[in-house]
C-alpha positions as CSV (number, residue, x, y, z in Angstrom):
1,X,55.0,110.2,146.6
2,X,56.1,106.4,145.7
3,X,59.5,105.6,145.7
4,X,61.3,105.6,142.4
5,X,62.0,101.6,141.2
6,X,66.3,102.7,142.0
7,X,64.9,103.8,145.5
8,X,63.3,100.4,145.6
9,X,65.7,98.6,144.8
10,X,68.1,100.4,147.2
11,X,65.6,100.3,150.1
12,X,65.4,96.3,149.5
13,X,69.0,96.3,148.9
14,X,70.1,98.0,152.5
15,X,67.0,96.1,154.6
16,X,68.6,92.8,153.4
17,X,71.6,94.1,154.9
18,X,70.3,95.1,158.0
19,X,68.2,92.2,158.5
20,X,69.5,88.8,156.7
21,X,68.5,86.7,159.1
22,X,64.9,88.1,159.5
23,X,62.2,84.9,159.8
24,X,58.8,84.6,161.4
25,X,58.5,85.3,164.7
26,X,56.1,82.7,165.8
27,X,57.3,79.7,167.3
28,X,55.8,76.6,165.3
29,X,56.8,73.5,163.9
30,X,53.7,72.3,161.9
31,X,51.6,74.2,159.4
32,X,48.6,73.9,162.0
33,X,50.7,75.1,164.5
34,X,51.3,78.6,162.8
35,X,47.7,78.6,161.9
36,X,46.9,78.9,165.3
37,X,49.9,81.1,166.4
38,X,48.6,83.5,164.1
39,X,45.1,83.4,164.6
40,X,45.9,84.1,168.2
41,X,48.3,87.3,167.1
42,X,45.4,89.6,166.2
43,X,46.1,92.6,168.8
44,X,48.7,90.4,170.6
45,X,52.4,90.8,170.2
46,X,53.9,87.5,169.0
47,X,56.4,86.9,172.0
48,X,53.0,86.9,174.5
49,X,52.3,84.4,171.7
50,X,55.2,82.5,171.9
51,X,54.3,82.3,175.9
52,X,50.9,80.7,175.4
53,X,51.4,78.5,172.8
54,X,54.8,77.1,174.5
55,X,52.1,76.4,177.5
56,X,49.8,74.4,174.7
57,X,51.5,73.2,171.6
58,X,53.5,70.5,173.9
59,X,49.7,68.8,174.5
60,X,47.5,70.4,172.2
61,X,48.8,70.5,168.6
62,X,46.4,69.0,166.0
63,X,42.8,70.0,165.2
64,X,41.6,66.7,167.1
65,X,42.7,68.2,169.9
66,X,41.1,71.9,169.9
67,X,38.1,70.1,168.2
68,X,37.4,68.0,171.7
69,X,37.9,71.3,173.8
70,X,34.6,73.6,174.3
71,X,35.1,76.9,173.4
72,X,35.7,78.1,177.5
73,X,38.2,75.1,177.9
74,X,40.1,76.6,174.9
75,X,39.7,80.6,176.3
76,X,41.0,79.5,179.9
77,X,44.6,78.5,177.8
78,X,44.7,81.7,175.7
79,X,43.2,84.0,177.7
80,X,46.3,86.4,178.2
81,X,46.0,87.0,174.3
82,X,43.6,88.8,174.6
83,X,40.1,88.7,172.2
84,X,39.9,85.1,174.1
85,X,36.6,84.1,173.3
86,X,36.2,85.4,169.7
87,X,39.9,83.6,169.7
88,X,38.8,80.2,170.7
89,X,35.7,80.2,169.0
90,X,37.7,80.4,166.0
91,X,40.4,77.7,167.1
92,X,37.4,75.2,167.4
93,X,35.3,76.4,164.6
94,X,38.6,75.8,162.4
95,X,40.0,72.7,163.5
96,X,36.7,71.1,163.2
97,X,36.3,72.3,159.4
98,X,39.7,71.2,158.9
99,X,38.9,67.4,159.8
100,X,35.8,67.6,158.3
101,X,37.2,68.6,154.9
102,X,40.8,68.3,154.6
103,X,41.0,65.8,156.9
104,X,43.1,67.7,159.6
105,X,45.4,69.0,157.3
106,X,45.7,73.0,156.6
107,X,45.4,73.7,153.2
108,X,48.0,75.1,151.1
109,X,45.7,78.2,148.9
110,X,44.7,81.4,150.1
111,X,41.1,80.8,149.1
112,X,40.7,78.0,151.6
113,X,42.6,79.5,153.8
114,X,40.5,82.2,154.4
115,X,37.4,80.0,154.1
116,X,38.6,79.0,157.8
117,X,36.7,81.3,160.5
118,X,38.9,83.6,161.8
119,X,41.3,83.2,159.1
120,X,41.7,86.7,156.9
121,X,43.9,87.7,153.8
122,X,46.6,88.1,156.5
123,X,46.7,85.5,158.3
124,X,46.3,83.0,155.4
125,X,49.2,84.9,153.5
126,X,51.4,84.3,156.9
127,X,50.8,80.6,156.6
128,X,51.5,80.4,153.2
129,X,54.3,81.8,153.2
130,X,56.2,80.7,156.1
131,X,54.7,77.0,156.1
132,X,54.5,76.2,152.4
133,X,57.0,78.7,150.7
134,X,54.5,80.6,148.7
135,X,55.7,84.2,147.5
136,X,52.9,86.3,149.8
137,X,53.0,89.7,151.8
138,X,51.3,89.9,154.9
139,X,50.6,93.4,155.8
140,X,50.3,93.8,159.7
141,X,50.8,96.9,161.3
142,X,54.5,97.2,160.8
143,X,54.4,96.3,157.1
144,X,51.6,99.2,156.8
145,X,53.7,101.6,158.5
146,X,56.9,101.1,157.5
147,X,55.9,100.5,153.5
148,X,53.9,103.4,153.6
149,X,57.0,105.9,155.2
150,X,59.2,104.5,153.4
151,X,57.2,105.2,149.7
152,X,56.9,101.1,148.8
153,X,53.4,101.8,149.2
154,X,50.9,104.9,149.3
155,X,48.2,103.5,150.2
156,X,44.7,104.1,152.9
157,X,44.7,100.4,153.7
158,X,46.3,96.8,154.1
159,X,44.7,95.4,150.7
160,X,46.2,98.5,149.0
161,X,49.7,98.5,150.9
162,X,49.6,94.5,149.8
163,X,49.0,95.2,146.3
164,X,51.0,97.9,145.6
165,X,53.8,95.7,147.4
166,X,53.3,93.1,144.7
167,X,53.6,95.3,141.9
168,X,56.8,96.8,143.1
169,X,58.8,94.3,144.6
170,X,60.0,91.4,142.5
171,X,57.9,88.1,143.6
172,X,61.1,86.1,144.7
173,X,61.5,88.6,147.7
174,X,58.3,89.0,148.7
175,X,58.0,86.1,151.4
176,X,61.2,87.9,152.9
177,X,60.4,91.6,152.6
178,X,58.0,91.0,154.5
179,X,59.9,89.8,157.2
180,X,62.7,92.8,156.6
181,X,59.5,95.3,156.9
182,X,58.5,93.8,160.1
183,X,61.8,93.5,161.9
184,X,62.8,97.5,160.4
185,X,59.5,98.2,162.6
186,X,60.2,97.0,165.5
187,X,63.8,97.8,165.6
188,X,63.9,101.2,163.9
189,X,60.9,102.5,162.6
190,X,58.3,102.7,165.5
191,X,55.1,104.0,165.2
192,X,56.2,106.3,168.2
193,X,59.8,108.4,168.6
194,X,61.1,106.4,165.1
195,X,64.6,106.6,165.3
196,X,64.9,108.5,162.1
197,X,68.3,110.0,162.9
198,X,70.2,106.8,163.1
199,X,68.3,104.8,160.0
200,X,70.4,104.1,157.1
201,X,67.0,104.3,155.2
202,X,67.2,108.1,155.8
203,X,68.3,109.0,152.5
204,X,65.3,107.6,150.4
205,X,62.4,108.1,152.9
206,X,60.5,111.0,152.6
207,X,58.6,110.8,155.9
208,X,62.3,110.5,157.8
209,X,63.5,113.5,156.0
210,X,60.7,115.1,157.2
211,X,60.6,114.5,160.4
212,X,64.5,115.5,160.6
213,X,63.8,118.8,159.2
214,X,60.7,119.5,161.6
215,X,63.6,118.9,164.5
216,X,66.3,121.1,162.7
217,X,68.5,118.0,162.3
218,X,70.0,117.3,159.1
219,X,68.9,115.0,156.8
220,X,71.5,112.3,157.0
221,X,72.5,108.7,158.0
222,X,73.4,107.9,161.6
223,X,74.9,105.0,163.4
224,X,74.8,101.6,161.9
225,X,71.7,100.1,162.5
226,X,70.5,96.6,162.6
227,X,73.0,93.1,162.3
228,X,74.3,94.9,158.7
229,X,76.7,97.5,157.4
230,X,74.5,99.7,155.3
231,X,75.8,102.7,154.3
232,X,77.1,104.3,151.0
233,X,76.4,102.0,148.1
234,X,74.8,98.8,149.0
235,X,75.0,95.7,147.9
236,X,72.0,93.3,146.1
237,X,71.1,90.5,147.4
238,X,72.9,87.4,146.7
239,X,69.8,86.3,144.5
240,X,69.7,88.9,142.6
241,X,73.6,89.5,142.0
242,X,73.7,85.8,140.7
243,X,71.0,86.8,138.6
244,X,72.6,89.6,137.0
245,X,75.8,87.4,136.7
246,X,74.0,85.0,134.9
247,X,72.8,88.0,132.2
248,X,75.7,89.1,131.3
């Protein structure tokens, strides 16, 4: 069953809490930088990521660059992500579209984006988001999971988990709910042993209250959890309180 639009609000409401300084996870500093952070994230946690690229970015950071490299010069620098060949084959593949048509510059719409080999609906909404401030929801696996527990989202797959997203959480937060999904699923909500018991989210998700009552516990909030105090009432976020301010 999906959440009611209060329970929404309040689930949004207490993750902003929990997690207001929640950002991508990637370490980048130019839109083709992400690109390829996130192109190399499929089936790879981001801090092995963060290891390879840390290794590369300091010589190899522009599509010139992974243009020039053959496909095996490329897999011998990311081959602890894992999927190296399929990986570096895209890396090359892209970087020589991008010169050849945007001239080495990553485009700024989904539709291009994804144009890009390797580059799906998540990935591209990743990059928009986090390197040209368009609203977007990248559903990975946390975002799935978590959205889907918590009633955001009843959905069978990403696309649907995506769009139901958009239709239920106002566009300004998107970009940043995103990143509160993500962060609640690696810190709280794991796909394994979630730590129900102690998750201030208790109270309006339907999969923690059931997994309380399947251990006898009752179904109530723990510890605090995460870098805010979320318990009670909570508080909007400061967006939206100015907002309502401003209407009254």
């Amino acid at each position: 069953m999906a959440a009611s639009r209060s329970e929404t609000q309040a689930i949004l409401e207490t993750l902003a809490q929990m997690y207001p300084d929640a950002r991508c996870a990637l370490h980048h500093s130019t839109p083709f930088e992400l690109l390829v952070a996130t192109v190399l994230s499929a089936q790879c946690t981001d801090a092995r990521v963060n290891i390879v690229t840390a290794r590369i970015f300091p010589r190899y950071n522009r599509p010139e660059h992974f243009a020039a490299l053959t496909v095996d010069e490329i897999g011998e620098m990311i081959r602890d992500c894992g999927l190296w060949h399929s990986k570096a084959k895209n890396i090359q593949a892209l970087s020589r579209l991008l010169l050849e048509r945007y001239g080495g510059e990553v485009p700024a719409t989904r539709e291009e984006l994804m144009a890009l080999p390797g580059v799906g609906r998540k990935t591209a909404n990743v990059v928009l988001s986090n390197a040209f401030g368009v609203p977007a929801i990248a559903v990975d696996t946390h975002v799935f999971r978590v959205a889907n527990r918590l009633g955001l989202a009843t959905a069978k797959t990403p696309e649907e988990t995506e769009q139901q997203l958009m239709r239920r959480i106002p566009r300004e937060y998107w970009s940043q709910a995103h990143h509160w999904l993500i962060y609640h699923g690696r810190q709280v909500c794991h796909a394994r042993n979630p730590r129900c018991s102690e998750c201030p989210l208790l109270p309006y998700c339907r999969f923690g209250r059931a997994e309380q009552k399947k251990a006898g516990k009752p179904a109530r909030t723990g510890e605090k959890v995460g870098a805010g105090k979320a318990a009670g009432r909570t508080r909007r976020p400061a967006r939206a309180r100015a907002q309502a301010a401003e209407e009254v």
